[in-house]
N, C-alpha and C positions, 0 to 999 in steps of 0.2 A: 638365220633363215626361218626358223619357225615362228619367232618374232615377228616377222616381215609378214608370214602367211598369215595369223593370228590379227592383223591387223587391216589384213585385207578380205579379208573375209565378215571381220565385224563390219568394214567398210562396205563390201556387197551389200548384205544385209540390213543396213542403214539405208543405202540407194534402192533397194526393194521396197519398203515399207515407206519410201516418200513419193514412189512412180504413181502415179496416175493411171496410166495404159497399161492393161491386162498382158501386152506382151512385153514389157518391161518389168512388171513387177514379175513373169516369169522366167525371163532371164537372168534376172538378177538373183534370187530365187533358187535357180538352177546352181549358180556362179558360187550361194553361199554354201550351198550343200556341199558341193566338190571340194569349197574350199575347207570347210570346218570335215570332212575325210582326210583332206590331205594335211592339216591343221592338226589332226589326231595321233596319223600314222607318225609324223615327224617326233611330238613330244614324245612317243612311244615309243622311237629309234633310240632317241637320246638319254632314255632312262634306261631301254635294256642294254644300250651300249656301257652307261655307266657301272652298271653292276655285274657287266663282263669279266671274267677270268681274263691272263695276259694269254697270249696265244700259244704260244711255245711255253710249256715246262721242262726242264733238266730231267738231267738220268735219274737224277736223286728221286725230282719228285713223283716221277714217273713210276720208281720202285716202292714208293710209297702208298703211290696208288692203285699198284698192283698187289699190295697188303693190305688194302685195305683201311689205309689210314687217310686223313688227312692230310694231303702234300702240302699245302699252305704255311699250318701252325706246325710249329715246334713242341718237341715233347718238353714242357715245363717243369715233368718231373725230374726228369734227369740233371737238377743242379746241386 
């Protein structure tokens, strides 16, 4: 999807800058601003989505995290 907006928003853009009539080239204009926001906010969903914690952690890691440690890694020393 943000593919798709990314491409339609260069494509506003495009249509802006070939119009002729002042109220086209501000529609169009308008269409690419909204689009390169909404063009923004997406890649920016999809990156902090990916560098998300899972949502639910265990008792375990929970207790881990109430000491203070890092619930994720394992203690390495302990082998």
């Amino acid at each position: 999807m943000r593919w798709l907006l990314l491409v339609l928003t260069v494509f506003a853009f495009v249509l802006c800058f070939t119009r002729h009539s002042g109220g086209a080239w501000g529609f169009w204009m308008l269409v690419g601003l909204i689009g390169t926001f909404a063009t923004t906010l997406a890649f920016v969903q999809v990156r902090i989505a990916g560098n998300a914690r899972a949502d639910s952690l265990s008792e375990y890691d929970l207790k881990r995290l109430r000491e203070g440690k890092d619930p994720l890694n394992q203690d390495r020393t302990a082998r």
